[in-house]
C-alpha positions in Angstrom: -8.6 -26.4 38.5 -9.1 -22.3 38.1 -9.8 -21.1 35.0 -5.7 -20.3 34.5 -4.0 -22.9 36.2 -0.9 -22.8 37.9 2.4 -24.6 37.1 4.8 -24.6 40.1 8.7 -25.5 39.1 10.1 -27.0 41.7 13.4 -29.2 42.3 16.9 -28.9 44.0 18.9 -25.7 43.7 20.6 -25.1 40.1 19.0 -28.0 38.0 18.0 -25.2 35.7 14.4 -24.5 37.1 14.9 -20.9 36.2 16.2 -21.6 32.5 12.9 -23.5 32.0 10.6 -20.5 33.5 12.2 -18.1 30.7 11.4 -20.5 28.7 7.8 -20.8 29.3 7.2 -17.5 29.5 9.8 -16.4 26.6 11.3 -14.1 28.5 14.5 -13.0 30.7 11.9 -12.6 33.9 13.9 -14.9 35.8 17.9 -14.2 36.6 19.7 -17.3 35.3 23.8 -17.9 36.4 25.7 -20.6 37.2 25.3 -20.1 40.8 23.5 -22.7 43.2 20.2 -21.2 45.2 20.0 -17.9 43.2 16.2 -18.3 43.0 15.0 -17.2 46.6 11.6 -15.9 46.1 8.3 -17.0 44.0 8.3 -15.9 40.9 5.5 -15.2 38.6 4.9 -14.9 34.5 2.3 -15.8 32.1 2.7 -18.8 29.4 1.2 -19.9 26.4 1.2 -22.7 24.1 -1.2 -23.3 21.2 -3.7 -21.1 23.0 -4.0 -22.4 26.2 -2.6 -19.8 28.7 -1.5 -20.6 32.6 0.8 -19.0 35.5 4.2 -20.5 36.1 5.9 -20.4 39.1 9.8 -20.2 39.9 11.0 -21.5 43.3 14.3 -21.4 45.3 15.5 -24.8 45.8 14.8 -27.4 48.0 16.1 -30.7 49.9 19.6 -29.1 50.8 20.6 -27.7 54.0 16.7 -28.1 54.9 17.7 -29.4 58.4 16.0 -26.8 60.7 19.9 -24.8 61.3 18.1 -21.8 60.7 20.2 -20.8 57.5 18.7 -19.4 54.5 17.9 -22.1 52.9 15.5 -23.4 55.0 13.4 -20.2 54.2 13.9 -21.1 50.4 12.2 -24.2 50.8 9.5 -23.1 53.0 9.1 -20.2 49.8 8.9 -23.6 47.4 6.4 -24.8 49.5 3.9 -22.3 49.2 4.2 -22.6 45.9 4.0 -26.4 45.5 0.5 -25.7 47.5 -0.4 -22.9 45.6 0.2 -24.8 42.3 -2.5 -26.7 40.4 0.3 -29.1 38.1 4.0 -29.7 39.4 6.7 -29.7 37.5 9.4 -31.4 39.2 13.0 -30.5 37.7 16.1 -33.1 37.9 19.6 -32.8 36.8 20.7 -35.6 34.4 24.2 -35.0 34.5 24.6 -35.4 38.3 22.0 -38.1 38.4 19.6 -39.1 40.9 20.9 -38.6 44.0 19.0 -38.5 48.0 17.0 -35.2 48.1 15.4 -35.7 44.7 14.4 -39.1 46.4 13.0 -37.1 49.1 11.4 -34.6 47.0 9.7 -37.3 45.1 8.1 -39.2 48.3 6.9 -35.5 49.2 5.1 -35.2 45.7 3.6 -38.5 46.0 1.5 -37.3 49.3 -0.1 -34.2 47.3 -1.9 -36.0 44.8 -1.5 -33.4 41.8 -0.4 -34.0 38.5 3.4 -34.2 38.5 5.6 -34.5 35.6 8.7 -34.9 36.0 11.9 -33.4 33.8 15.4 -34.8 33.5 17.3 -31.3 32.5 21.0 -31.1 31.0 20.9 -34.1 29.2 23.1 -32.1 26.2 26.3 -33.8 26.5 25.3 -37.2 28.5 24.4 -40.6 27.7 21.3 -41.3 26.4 20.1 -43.6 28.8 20.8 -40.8 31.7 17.5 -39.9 32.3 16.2 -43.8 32.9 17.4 -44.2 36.6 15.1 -41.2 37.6 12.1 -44.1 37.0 13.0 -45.1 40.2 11.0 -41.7 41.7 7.5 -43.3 40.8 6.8 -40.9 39.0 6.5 -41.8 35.5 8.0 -41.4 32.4 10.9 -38.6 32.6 10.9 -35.5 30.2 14.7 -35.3 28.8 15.3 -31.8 27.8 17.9 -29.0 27.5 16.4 -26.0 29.1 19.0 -23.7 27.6 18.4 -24.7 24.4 14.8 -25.2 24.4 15.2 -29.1 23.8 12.5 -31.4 24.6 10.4 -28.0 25.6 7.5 -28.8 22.9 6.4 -31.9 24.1 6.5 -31.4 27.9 4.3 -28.1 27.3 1.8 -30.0 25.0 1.3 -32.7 27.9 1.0 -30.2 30.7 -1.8 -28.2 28.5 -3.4 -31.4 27.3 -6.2 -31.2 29.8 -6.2 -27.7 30.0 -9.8 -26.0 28.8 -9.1 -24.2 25.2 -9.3 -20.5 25.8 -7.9 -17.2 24.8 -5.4 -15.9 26.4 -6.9 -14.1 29.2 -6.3 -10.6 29.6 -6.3 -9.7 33.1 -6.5 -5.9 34.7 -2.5 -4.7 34.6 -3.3 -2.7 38.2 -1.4 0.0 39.6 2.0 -0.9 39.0 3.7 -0.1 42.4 8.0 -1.1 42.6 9.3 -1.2 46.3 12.7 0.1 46.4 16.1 1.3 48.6 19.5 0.1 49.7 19.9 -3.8 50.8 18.6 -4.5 54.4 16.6 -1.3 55.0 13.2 -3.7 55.1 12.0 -3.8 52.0 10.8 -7.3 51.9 9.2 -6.7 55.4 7.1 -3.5 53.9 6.0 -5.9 51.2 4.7 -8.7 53.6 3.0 -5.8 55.2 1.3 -4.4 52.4 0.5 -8.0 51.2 -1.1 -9.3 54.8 0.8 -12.4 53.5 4.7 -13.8 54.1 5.0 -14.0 50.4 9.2 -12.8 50.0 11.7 -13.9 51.9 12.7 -12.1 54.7 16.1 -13.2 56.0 18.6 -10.6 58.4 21.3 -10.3 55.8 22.0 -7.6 53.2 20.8 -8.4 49.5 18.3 -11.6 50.5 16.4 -10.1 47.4 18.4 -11.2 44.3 15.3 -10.8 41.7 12.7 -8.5 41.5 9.2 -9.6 42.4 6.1 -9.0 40.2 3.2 -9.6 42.7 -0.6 -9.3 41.3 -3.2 -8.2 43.9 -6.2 -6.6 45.0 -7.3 -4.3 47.7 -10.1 -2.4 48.2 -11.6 -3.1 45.2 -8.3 -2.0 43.0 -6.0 -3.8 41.3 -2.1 -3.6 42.3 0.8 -5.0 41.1 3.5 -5.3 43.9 7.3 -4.9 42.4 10.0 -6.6 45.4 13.0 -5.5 43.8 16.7 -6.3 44.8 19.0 -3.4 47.1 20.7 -1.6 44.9 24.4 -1.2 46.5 27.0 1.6 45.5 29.1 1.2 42.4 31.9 0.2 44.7 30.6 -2.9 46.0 29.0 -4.6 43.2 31.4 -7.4 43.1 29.4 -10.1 41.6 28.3 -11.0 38.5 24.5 -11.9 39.9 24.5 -8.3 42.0 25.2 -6.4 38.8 21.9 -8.1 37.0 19.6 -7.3 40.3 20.7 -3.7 39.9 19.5 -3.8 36.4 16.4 -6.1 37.6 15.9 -2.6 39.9 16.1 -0.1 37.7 14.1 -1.9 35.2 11.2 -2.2 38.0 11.4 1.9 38.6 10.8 2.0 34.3 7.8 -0.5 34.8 6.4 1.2 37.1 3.4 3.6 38.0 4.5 4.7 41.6 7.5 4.1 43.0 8.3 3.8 47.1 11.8 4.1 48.4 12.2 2.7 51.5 14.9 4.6 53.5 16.3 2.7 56.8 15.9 5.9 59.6 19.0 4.0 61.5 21.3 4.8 59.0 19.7 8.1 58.1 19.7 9.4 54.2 22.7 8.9 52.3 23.7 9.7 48.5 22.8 6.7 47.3 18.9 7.5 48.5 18.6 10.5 46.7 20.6 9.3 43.4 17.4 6.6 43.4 15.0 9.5 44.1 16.9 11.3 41.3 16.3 7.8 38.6 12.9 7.2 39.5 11.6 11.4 39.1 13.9 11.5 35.7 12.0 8.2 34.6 8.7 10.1 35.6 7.8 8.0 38.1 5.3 9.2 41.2 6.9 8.6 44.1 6.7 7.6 47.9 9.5 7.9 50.3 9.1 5.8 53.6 11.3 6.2 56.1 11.8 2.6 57.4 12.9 1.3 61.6 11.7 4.8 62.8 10.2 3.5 65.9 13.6 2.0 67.2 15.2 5.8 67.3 15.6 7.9 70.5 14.0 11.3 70.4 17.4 13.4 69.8 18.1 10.6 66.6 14.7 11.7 65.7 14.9 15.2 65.5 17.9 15.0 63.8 16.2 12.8 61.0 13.6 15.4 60.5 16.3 18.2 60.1 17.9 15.7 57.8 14.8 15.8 55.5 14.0 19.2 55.4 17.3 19.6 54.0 18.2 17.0 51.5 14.3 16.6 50.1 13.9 20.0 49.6 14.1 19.5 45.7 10.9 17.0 46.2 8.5 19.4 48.3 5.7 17.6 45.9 6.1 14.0 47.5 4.6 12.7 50.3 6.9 11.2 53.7 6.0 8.8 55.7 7.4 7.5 59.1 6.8 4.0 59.7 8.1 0.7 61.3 7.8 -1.9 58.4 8.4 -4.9 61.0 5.6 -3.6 63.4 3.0 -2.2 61.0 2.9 1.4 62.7 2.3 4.1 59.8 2.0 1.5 56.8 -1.4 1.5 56.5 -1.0 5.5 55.6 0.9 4.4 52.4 -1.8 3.1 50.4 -3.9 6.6 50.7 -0.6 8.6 49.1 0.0 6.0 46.7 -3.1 6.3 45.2 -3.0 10.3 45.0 0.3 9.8 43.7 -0.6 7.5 41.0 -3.7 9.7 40.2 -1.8 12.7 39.9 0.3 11.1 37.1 -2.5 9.8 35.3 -4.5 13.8 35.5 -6.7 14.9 32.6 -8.4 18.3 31.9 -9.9 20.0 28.9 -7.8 21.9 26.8 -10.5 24.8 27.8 -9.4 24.5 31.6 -6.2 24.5 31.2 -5.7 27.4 29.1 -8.2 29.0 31.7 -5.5 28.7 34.7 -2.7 29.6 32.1 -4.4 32.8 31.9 -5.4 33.1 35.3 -1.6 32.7 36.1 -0.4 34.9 33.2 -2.9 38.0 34.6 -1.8 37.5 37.9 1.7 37.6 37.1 2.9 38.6 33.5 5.8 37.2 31.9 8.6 39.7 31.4 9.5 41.0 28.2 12.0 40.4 25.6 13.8 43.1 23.3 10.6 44.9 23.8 8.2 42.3 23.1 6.1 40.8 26.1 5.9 37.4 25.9 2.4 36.0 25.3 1.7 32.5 26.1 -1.7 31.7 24.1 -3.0 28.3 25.5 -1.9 24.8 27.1 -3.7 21.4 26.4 -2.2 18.1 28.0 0.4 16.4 26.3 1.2 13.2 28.0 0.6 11.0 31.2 2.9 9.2 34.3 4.2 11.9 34.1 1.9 14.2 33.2 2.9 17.0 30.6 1.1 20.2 30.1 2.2 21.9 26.5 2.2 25.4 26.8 2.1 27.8 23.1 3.4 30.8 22.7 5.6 33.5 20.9 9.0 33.7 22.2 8.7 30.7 24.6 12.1 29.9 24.3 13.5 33.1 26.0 11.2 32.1 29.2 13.3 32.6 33.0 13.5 29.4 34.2 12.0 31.0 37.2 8.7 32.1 35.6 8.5 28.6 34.3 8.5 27.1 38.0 5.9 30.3 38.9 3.5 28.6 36.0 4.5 24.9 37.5 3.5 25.8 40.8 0.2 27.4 39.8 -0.4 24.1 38.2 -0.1 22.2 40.8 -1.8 24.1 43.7 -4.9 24.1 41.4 -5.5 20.1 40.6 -3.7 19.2 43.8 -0.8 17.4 42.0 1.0 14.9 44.7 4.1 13.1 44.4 4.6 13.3 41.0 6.7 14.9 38.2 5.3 17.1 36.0 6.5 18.3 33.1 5.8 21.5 31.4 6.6 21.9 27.9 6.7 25.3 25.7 6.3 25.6 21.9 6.6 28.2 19.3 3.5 29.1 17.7 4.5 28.6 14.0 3.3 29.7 10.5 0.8 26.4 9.4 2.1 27.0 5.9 5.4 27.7 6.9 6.6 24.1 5.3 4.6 23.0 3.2 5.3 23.4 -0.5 1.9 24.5 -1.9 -0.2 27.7 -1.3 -3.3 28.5 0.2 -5.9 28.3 -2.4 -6.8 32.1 -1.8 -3.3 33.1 -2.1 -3.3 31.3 -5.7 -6.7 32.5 -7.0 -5.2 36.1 -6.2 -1.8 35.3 -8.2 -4.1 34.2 -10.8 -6.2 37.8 -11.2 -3.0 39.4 -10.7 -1.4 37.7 -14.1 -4.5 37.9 -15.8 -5.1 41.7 -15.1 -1.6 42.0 -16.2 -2.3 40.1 -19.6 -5.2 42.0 -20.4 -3.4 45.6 -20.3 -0.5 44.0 -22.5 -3.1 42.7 -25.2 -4.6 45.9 -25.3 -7.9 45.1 -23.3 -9.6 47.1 -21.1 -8.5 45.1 -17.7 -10.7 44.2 -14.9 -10.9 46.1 -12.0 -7.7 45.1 -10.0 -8.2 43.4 -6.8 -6.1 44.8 -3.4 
């Protein structure tokens, strides 16, 4: 068994595998309705009880529609697979309230060919007989676990037999990695891109719009870095979000582009670049994200479709001349490999640091070069700049009379901070403050300001009480 072992949940479609992975890993990672097979991918979290810490695992559903007709199912169960190999303990999850029925019979006979611990849970038993959960003795697979995922029933005592021969530990703190969220519009090859990147078929990759219901959190390593992979779900127009399920993978999406470091749209070239490509360029740079744009399916275009394209970006991206563009075929691997490099410079520019000495250095550099204008007379002066934030990065510029800077002159001082430290596919954010008075709110006075009130009064004292007064001090 690895040092954290893995827990695989596995069982027919809607018995509530999903309800029990939130919670194990006391959380809303996984999207939970009352919708068979909304589970399609692996999912991943971290779970602890009593100080023994492991990886769960939530699976699509398995041991319906598996019958080789080429629907999506069958590429749900191949996903539950993997993960049933991957796993070191199974957890096998039942519904009481529809009772045993044929494909739990063949999932059990499956389990009994592995030979890995296997415990076995009989979930929804709020609202059924007691006895319910006895006829699922007839898997061979030992005692069932009644329990009400929902409610957390039954919960304790199936987590304190699954960590029973775990080794004690403290919960282990792994690298977070590069967090890096693939995103875009349903069917323009996301998933594919991610199989690419991973060298692995780890998310389903089906020909119909919106496969991808959650979003993904894939740990990795290459070259020596850690990564975390974010697979999120399309994000369709306003328009078409009918169901209740598409609404949460929006959110699931957008929440991704928050937790993440870089972010790469993928943009299908066959369709070319719509609205809704920019409004997610537009979300991920206002949430400071670095950025990526990869245009998807561009070896399938003729050369006139391709030219067109290109005039395509020059126009619409011209308010992201900072980000790199790629051109690459997902499904064949041409150009993917080039991703990696601009992620990284991406992710590094957002993460830039530089002495408060150097900075102010170029500020004046750029400031000589080209003044500021003035104001009612008074030239601006902008006095130094010292870094104020990361992903996105954020220079803080002081001054006098900052507030009455051209938005134009700002960009000039952007710019100059760019070209210098090489800045690439990120935001960056440049801030001006006022220099202000140190005493200016604050109720007491310097203690040289006071010892001079004090001769002042004393001086005055003395000529009122008829002594000769010290020497006043200017």
């Amino acid at each position: 068994m690895s040092i954290k072992p893995v827990v695989a949940l596995i069982g027919r479609p809607n018995v509530g595998k999903s309800t029990l992975f939130n919670q194990f890993t006391k959380s809303r990672q996984a999207l939970v309705a009352d919708m068979s097979g909304l589970t399609r991918d692996r999912q991943y979290g971290d779970a602890e009880y009593e100080g023994k810490s492991f990886i769960v695992v939530d699976t699509g559903g398995i041991g319906e529609a598996d019958d080789g007709s080429g629907n999506i199912d069958d590429y749900m169960s191949e996903q539950s697979h993997t993960a049933i190999h991957e796993a070191d303990i199974i957890v096998f999850v039942t519904d009481a309230r529809s009772g045993l029925i044929g494909a739990d019979e063949e999932i059990g006979k499956f389990l009994h060919t592995l030979g890995k611990p296997v415990y076995l849970v009989a979930n929804k038993i709020d609202g059924v007989h007691d006895a319910a959960p006895a006829e699922f003795y007839a898997l061979g697979l030992g005692e069932p676990y009644p329990m009400a995922a929902s409610h957390g029933r039954g919960l304790g005592n199936l987590l304190e037999d699954i960590t029973a021969d775990m080794p004690d530990q403290s919960p282990i703190e792994e690298p977070d990695g590069l967090k890096l969220a693939i995103i875009g519009r349903p069917n323009v090859g996301k998933s594919t891109l991610v199989n690419r990147l991973l060298g692995e078929e780890r998310v389903v990759v089906y020909d119909m719009p919106g496969t991808t219901r959650d979003s993904i959190y894939i740990p990795y390593e290459r070259d020596g870095k850690h990564y975390v992979l974010i697979d999120t779900a399309g994000v369709r127009r306003r328009g078409r979000i009918n169901e209740k399920v598409e609404k949460f993978s929006v959110i699931k999406t957008l929440q991704a582009i928050e937790d993440s470091n870089v972010t790469v749209i993928v943009i299908d070239a066959q369709e070319g670049i719509v609205d809704q490509d920019l409004h997610m360029i537009g979300y991920a740079l206002n949430k400071g994200r670095a950025l990526v744009v990869a245009i998807n399916k561009w070896d399938g275009l003729t050369q006139d479709q391709k030219d067109f394209i290109k005039i395509e970006m020059d126009r619409r991206f011209s308010f992201i001349p900072f980000v790199k563009i790629h051109l690459i075929s997902a499904l064949h691997g041409t150009g993917v490999g080039n991703l990696y490099p601009s992620i990284r410079r991406a992710y590094d520019s957002s993460m830039f640091n530089v002495s408060t000495s150097r900075l102010t250095q170029i500020l004046q550099d750029a400031v000589t070069a080209n003044p500021p204008p003035a104001v009612a007379g008074r030239r601006i002066k902008l006095r130094y700049a010292h870094i104020g934030g990361h992903n996105p990065p954020v220079i803080v510029i002081h001054g006098n009379q900052t507030g009455s800077l051209p938005k134009s002159y700002q960009r000039y001082l952007e710019n100059q901070f760019r070209g210098v430290f090489k800045l690439e596919g990120t935001p960056l954010n440049v801030v001006f403050k006022l220099n202000e008075n140190p005493y200016a709110n604050r109720n007491d006075t310097p203690v040289k300001a006071k010892n001079q009130q004090l001769r002042q009064r004393k001086w005055v004292q003395d000529k009122k009480d008829g002594k000769k007064p010290t020497k006043k001090r200017k």
